[in-house]
C-alpha atoms as one frame of an Amber mdcrd trajectory, in Angstrom:
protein
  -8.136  67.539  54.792  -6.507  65.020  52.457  -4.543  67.388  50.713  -2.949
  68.443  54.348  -0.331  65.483  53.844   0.896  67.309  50.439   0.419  70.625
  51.597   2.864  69.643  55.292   5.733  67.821  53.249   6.157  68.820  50.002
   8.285  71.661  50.707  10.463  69.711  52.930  10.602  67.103  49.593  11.488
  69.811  47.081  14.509  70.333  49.733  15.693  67.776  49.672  15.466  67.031
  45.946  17.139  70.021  45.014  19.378  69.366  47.523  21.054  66.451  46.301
  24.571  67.393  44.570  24.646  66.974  40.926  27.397  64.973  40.380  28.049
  62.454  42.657  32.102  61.640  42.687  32.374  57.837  42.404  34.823  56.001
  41.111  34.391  52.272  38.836  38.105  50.642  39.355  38.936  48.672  35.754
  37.384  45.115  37.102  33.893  46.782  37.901  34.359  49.106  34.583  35.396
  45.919  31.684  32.626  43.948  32.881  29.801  46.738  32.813  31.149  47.437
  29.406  31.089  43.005  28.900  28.147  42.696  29.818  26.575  46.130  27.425
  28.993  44.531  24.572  27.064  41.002  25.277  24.027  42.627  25.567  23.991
  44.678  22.594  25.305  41.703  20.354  22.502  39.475  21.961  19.578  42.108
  20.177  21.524  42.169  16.837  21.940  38.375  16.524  18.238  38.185  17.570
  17.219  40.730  14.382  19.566  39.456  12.095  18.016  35.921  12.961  14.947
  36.797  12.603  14.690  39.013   9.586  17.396  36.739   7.312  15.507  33.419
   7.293  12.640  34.868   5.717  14.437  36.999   3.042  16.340  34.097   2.806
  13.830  31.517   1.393  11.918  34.082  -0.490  15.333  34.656  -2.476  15.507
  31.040  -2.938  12.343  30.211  -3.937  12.540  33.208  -6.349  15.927  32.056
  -7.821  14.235  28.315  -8.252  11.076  30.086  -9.917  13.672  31.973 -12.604
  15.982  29.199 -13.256  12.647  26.567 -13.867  11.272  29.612 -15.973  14.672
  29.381 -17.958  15.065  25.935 -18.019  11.026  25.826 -19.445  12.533  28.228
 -22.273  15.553  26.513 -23.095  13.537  22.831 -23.794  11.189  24.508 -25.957
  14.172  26.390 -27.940  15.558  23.359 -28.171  13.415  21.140 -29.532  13.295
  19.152 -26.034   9.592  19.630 -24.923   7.325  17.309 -23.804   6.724  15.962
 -27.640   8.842  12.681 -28.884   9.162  14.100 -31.975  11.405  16.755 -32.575
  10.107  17.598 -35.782   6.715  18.382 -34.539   8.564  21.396 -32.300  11.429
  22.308 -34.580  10.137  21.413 -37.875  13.252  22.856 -40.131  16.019  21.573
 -37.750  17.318  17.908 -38.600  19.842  15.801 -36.958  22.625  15.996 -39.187
């Protein structure tokens, strides 16, 4: 019994499905046309602005705090080359190296 609906129509449905022409002959003057392909344009730039955004920040500080890490790693190097460390005498780092 409540299968009877399905059963009464559906034939009548499938008509009228495959009924319907395949290619429907419209035509989209050039106003209607630029601004459907405005607003896909808009669209479209909208999502890769949005990714770029939110992927660049990141990668962006974690090459900057990489860069400081390497250039305080060289800087560490250089004032112990040097004879500039911590100690305020240079002899005590660079015993054979005098001043004149």
């Amino acid at each position: 019994m409540k299968y009877e609906f399905l059963k009464r129509f559906a034939p009548i449905a499938l008509i009228l499905i495959l009924g319907q022409p395949a290619i429907a002959f419209a035509y989209v003057g050039p106003g209607a046309g630029l601004s459907i392909i405005g607003s896909l344009l808009a669209f479209l730039a909208a999502i890769v602005v949005g990714v770029f955004g939110f992927l660049w920040f990141p990668i962006r500080r974690f090459l900057r705090k990489r860069k400081q890490a390497a250039e305080q790693v060289a800087a560490d190097a250089q004032s112990v080359t040097d004879g500039s460390a911590d100690s305020p005498d240079p002899d005590v780092v660079n015993p054979g190296k005098s001043d004149a």
